[in-house]
PDB file of N, CA, C and O in Angstrom:
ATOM      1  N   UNK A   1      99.024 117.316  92.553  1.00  0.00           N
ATOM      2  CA  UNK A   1      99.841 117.482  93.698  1.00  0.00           C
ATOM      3  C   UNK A   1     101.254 117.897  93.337  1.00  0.00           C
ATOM      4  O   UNK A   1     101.553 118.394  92.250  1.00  0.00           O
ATOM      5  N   UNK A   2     102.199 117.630  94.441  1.00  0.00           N
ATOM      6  CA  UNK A   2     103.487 118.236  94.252  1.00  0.00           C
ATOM      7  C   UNK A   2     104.326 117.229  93.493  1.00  0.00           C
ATOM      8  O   UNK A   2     105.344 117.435  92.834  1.00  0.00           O
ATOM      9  N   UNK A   3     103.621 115.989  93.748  1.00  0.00           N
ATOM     10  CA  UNK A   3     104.643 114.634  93.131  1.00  0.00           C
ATOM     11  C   UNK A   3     104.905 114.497  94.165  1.00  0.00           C
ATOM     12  O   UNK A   3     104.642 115.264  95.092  1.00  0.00           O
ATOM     13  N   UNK A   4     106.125 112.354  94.257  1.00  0.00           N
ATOM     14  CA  UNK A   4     106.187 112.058  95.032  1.00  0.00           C
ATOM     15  C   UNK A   4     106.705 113.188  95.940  1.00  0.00           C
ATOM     16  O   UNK A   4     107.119 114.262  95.502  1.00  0.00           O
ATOM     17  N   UNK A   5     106.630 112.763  97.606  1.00  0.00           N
ATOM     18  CA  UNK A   5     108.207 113.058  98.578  1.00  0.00           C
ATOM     19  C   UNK A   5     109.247 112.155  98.907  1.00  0.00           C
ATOM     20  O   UNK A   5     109.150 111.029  98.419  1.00  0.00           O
ATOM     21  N   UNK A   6     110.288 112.420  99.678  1.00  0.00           N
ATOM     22  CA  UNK A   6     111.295 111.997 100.055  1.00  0.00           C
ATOM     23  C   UNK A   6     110.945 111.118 100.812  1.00  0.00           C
ATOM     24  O   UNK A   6     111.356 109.974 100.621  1.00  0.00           O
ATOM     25  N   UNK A   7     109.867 111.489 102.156  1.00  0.00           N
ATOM     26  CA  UNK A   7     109.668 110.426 102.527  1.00  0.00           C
ATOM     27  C   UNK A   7     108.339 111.272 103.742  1.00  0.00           C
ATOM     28  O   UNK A   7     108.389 112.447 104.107  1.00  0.00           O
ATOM     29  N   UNK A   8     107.184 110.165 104.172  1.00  0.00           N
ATOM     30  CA  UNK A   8     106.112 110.700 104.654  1.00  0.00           C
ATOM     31  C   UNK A   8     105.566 109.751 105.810  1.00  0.00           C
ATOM     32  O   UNK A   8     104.686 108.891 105.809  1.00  0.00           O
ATOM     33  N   UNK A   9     106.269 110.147 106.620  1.00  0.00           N
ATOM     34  CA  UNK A   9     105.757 109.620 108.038  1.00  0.00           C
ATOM     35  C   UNK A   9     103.871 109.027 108.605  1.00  0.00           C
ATOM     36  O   UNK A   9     103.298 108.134 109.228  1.00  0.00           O
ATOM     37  N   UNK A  10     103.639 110.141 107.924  1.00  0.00           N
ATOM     38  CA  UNK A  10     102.409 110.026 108.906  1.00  0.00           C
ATOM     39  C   UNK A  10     101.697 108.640 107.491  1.00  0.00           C
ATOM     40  O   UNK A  10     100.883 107.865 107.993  1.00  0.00           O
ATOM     41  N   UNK A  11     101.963 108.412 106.064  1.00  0.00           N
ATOM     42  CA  UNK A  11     101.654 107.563 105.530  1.00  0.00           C
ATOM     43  C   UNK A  11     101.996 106.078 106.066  1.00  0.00           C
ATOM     44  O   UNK A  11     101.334 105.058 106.262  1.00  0.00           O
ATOM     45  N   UNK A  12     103.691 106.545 106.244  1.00  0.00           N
ATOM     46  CA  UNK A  12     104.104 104.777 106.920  1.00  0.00           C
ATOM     47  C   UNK A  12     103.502 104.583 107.779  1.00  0.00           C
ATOM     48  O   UNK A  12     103.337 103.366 107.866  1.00  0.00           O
ATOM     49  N   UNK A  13     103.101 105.016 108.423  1.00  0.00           N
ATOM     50  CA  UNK A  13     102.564 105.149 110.097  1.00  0.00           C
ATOM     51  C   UNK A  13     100.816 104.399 109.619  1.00  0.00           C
ATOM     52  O   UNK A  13     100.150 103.637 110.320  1.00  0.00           O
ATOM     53  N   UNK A  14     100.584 104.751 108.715  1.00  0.00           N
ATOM     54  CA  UNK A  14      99.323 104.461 108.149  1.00  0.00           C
ATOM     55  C   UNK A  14      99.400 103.018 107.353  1.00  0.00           C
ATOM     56  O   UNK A  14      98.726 102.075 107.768  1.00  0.00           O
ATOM     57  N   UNK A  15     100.167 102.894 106.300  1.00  0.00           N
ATOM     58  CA  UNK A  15     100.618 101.523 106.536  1.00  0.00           C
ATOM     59  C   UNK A  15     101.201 100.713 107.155  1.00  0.00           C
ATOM     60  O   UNK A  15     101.185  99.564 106.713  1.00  0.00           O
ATOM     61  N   UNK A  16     101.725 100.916 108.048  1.00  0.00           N
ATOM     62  CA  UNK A  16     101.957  99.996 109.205  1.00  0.00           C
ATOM     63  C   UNK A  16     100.563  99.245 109.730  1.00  0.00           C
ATOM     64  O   UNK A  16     100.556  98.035 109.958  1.00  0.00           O
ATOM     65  N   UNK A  17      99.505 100.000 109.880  1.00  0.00           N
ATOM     66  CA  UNK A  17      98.558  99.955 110.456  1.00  0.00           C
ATOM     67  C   UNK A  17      97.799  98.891 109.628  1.00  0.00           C
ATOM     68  O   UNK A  17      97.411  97.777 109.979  1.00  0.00           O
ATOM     69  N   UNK A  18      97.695  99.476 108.524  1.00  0.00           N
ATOM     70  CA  UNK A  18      96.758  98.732 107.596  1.00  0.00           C
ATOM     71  C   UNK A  18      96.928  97.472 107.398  1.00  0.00           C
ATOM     72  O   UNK A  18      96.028  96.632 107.387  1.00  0.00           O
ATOM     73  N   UNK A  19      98.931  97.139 107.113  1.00  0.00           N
ATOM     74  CA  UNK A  19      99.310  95.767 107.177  1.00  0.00           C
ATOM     75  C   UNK A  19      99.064  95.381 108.155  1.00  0.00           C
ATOM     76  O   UNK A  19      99.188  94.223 107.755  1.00  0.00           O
ATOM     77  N   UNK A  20      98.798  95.249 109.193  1.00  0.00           N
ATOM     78  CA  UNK A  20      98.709  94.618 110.772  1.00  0.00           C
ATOM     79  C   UNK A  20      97.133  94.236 110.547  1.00  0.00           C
ATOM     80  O   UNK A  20      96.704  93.190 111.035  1.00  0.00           O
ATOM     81  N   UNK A  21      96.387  94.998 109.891  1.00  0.00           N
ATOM     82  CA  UNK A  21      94.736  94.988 110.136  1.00  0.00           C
ATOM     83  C   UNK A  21      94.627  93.834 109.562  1.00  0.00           C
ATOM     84  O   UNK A  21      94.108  92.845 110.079  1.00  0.00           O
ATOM     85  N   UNK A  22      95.196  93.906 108.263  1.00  0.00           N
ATOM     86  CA  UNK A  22      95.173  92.733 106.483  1.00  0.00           C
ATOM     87  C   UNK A  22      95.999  91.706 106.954  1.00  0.00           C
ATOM     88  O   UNK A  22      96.161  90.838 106.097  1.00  0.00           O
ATOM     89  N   UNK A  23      96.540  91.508 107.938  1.00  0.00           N
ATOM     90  CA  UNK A  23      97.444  90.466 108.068  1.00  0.00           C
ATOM     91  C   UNK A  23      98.370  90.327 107.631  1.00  0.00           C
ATOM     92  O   UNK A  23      98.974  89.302 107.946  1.00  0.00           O
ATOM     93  N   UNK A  24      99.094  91.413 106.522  1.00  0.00           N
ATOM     94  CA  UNK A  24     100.415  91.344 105.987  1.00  0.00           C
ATOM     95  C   UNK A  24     101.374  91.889 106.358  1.00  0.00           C
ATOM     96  O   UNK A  24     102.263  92.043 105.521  1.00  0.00           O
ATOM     97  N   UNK A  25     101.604  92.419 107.794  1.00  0.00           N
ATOM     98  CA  UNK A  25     103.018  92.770 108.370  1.00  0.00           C
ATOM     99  C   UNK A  25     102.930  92.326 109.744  1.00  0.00           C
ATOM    100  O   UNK A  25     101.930  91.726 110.138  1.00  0.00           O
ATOM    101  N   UNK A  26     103.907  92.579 110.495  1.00  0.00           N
ATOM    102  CA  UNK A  26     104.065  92.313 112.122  1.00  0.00           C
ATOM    103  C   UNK A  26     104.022  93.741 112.600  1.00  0.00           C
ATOM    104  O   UNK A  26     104.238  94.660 111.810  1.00  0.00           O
ATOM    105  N   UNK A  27     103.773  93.936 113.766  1.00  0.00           N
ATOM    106  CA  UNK A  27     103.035  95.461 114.732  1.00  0.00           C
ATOM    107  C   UNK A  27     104.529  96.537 114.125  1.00  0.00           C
ATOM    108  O   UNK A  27     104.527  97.719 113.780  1.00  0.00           O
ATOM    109  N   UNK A  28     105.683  95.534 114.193  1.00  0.00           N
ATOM    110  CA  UNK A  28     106.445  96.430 114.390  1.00  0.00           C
ATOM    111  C   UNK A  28     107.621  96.004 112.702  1.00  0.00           C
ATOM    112  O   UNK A  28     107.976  94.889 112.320  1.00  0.00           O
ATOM    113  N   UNK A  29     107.891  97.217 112.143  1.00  0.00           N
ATOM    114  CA  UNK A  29     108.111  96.771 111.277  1.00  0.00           C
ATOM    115  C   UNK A  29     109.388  98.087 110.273  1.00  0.00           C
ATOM    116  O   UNK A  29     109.279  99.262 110.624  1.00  0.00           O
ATOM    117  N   UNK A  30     110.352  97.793 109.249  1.00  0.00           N
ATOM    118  CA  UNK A  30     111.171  98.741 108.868  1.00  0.00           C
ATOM    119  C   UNK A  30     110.523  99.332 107.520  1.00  0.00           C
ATOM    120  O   UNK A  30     110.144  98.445 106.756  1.00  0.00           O
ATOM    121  N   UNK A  31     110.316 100.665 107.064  1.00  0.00           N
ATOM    122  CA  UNK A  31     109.905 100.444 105.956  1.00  0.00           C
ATOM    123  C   UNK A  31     111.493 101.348 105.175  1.00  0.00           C
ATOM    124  O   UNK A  31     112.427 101.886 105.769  1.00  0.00           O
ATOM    125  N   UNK A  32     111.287 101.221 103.929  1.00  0.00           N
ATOM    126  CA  UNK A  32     112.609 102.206 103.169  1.00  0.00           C
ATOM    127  C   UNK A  32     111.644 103.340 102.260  1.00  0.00           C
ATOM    128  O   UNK A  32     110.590 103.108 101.668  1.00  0.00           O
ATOM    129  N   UNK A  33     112.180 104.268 102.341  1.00  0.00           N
ATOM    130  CA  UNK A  33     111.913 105.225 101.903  1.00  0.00           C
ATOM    131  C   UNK A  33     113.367 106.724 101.368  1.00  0.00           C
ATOM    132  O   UNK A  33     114.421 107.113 101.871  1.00  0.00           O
ATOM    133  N   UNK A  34     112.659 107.038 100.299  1.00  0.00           N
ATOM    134  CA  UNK A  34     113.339 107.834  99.271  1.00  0.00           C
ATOM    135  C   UNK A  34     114.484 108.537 100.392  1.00  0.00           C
ATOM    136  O   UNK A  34     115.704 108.410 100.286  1.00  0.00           O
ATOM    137  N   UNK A  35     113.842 109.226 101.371  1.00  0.00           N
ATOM    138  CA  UNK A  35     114.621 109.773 102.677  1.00  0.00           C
ATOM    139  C   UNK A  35     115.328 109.396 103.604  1.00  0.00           C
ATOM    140  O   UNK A  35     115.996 109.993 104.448  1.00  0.00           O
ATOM    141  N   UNK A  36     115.065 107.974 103.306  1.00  0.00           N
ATOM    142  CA  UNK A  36     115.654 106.953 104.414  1.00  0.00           C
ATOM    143  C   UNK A  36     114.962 106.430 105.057  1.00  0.00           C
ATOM    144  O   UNK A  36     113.762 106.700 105.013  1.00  0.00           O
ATOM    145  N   UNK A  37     115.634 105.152 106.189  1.00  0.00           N
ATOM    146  CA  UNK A  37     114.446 103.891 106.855  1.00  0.00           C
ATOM    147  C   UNK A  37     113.762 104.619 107.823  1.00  0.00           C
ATOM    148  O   UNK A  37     114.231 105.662 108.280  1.00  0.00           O
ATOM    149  N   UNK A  38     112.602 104.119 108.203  1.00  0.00           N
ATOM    150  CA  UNK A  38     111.581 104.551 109.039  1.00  0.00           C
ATOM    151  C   UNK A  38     111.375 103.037 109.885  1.00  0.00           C
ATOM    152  O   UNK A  38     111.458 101.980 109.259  1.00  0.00           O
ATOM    153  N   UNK A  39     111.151 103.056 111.090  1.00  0.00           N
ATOM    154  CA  UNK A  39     110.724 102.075 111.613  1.00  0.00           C
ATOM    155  C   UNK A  39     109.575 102.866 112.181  1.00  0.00           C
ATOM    156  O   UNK A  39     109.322 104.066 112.282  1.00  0.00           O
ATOM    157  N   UNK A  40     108.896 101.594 112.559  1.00  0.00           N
ATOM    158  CA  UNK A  40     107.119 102.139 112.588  1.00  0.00           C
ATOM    159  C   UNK A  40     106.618 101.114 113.661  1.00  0.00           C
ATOM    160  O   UNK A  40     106.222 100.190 112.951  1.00  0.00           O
ATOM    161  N   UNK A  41     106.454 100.828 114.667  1.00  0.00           N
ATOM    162  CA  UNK A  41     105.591 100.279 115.475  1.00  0.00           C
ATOM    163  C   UNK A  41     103.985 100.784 116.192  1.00  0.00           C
ATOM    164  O   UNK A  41     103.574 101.861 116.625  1.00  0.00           O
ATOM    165  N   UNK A  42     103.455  99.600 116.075  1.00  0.00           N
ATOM    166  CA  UNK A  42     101.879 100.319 116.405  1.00  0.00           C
ATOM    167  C   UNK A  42     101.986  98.896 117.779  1.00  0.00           C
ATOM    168  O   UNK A  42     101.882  97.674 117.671  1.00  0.00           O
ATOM    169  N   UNK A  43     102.146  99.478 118.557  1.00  0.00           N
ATOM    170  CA  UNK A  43     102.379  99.054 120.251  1.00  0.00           C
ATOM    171  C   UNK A  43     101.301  98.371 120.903  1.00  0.00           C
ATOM    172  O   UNK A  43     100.464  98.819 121.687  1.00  0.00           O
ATOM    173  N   UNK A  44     101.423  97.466 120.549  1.00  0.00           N
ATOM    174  CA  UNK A  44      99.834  96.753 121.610  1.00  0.00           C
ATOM    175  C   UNK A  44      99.576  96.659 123.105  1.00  0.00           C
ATOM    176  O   UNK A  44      98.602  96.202 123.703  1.00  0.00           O
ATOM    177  N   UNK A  45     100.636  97.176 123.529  1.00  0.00           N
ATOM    178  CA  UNK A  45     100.145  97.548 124.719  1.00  0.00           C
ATOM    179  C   UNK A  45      99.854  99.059 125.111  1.00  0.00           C
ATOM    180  O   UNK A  45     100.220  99.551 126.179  1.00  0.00           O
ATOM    181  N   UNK A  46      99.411  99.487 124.488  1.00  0.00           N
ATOM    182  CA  UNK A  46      99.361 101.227 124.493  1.00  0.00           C
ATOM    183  C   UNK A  46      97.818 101.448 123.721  1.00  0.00           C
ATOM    184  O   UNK A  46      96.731 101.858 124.129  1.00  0.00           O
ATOM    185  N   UNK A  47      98.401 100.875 122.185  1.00  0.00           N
ATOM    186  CA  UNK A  47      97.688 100.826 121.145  1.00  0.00           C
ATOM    187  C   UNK A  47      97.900 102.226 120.416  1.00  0.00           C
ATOM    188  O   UNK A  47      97.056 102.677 119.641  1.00  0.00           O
ATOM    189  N   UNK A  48      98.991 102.824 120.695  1.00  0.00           N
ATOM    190  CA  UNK A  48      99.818 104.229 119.684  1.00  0.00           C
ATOM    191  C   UNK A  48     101.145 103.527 118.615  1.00  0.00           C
ATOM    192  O   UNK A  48     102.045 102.707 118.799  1.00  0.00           O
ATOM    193  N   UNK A  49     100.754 104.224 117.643  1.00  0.00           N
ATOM    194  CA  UNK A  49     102.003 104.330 116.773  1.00  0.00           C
ATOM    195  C   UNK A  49     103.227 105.020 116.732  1.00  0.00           C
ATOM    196  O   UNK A  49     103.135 106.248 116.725  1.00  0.00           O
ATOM    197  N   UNK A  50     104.546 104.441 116.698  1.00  0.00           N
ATOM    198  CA  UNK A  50     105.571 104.920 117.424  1.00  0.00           C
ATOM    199  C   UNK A  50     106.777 105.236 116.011  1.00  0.00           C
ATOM    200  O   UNK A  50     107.040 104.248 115.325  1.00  0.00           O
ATOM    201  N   UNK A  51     107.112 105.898 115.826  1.00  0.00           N
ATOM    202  CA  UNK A  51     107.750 106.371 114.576  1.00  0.00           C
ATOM    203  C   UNK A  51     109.091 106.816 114.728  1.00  0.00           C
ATOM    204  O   UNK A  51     109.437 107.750 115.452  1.00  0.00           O
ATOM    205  N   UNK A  52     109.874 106.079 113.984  1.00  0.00           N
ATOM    206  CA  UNK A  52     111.475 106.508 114.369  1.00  0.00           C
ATOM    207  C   UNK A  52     112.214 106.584 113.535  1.00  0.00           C
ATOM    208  O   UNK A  52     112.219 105.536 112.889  1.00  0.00           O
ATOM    209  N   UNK A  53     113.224 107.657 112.990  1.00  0.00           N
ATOM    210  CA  UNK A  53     113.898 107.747 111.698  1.00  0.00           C
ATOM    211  C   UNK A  53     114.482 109.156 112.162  1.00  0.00           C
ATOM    212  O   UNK A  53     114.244 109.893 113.119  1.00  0.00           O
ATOM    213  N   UNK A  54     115.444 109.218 110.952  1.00  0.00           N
ATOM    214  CA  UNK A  54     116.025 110.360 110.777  1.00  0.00           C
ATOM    215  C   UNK A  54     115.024 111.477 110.323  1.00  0.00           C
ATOM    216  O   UNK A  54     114.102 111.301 109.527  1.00  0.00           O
ATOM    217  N   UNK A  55     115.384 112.799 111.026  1.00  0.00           N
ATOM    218  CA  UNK A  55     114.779 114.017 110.396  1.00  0.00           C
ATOM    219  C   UNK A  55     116.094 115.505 109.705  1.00  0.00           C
ATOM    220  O   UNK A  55     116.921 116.124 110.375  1.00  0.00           O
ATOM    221  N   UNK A  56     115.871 115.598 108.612  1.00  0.00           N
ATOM    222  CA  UNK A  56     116.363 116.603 107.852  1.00  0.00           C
ATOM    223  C   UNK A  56     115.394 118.013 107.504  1.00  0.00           C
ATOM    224  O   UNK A  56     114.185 117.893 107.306  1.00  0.00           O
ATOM    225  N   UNK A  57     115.865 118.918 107.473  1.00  0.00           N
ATOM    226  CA  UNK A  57     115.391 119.965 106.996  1.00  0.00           C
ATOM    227  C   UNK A  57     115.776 120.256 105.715  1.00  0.00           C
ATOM    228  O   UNK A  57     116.920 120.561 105.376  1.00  0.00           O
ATOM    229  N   UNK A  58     114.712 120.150 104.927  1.00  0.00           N
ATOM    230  CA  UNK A  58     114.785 119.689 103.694  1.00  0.00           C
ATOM    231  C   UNK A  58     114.441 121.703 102.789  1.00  0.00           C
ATOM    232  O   UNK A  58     114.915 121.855 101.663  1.00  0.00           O
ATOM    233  N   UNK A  59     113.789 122.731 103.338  1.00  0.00           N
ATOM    234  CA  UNK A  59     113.223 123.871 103.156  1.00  0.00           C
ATOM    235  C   UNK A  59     113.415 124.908 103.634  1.00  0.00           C
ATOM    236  O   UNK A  59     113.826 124.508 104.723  1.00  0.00           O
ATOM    237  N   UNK A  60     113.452 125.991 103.705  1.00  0.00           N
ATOM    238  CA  UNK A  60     113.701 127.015 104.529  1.00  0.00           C
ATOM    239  C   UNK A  60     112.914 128.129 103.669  1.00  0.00           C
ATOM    240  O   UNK A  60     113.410 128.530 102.617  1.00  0.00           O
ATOM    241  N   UNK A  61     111.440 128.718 104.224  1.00  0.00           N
ATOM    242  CA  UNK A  61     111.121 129.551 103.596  1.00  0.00           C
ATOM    243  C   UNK A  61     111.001 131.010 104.731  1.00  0.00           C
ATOM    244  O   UNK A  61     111.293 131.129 105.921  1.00  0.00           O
ATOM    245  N   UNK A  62     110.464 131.936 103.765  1.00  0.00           N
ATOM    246  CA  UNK A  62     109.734 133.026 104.964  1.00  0.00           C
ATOM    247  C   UNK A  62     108.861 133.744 104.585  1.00  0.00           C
ATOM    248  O   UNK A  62     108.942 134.465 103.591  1.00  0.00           O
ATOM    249  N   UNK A  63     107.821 133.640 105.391  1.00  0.00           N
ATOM    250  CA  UNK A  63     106.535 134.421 104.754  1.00  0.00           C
ATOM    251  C   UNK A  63     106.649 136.118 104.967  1.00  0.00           C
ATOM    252  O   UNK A  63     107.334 136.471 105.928  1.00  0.00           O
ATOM    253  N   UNK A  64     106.132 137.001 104.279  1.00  0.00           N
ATOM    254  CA  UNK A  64     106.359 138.061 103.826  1.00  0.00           C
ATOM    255  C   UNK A  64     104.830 138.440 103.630  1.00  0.00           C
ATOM    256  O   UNK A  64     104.031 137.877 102.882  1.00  0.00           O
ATOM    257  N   UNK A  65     104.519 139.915 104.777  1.00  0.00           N
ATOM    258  CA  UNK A  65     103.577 140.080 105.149  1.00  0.00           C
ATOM    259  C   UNK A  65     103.536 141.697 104.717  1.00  0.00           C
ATOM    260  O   UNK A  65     102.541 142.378 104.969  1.00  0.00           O
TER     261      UNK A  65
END
């Protein structure tokens, strides 16, 4: 792969989940990451995962056709 990233949403979002399943976190929870904090709630009254943090544009490419 590319090596770590800065930071990967849709993973926290995935552990959030997993800890809640295993019993080792609460629904709603902060995680830290290389990019900065992420808070992550998985909403029991909905039952969606709710994701909140800073976003940077970290790339700027252009494809060439």
């Amino acid at each position: 792969g590319t090596g770590e990233t800065a930071a990967c949403g849709s993973g926290a979002c995935a552990a959030t989940v997993a800890g809640v399943l295993n019993s080792k976190t609460e629904r709603k929870i902060l995680i830290h990451l290389l990019g900065g904090d992420l808070e992550v709630e998985w909403a029991k009254k909905d039952d969606n995962v709710y994701l909140t943090g800073p976003a940077e544009e970290v790339y700027r490419g252009e494809v060439m056709i």
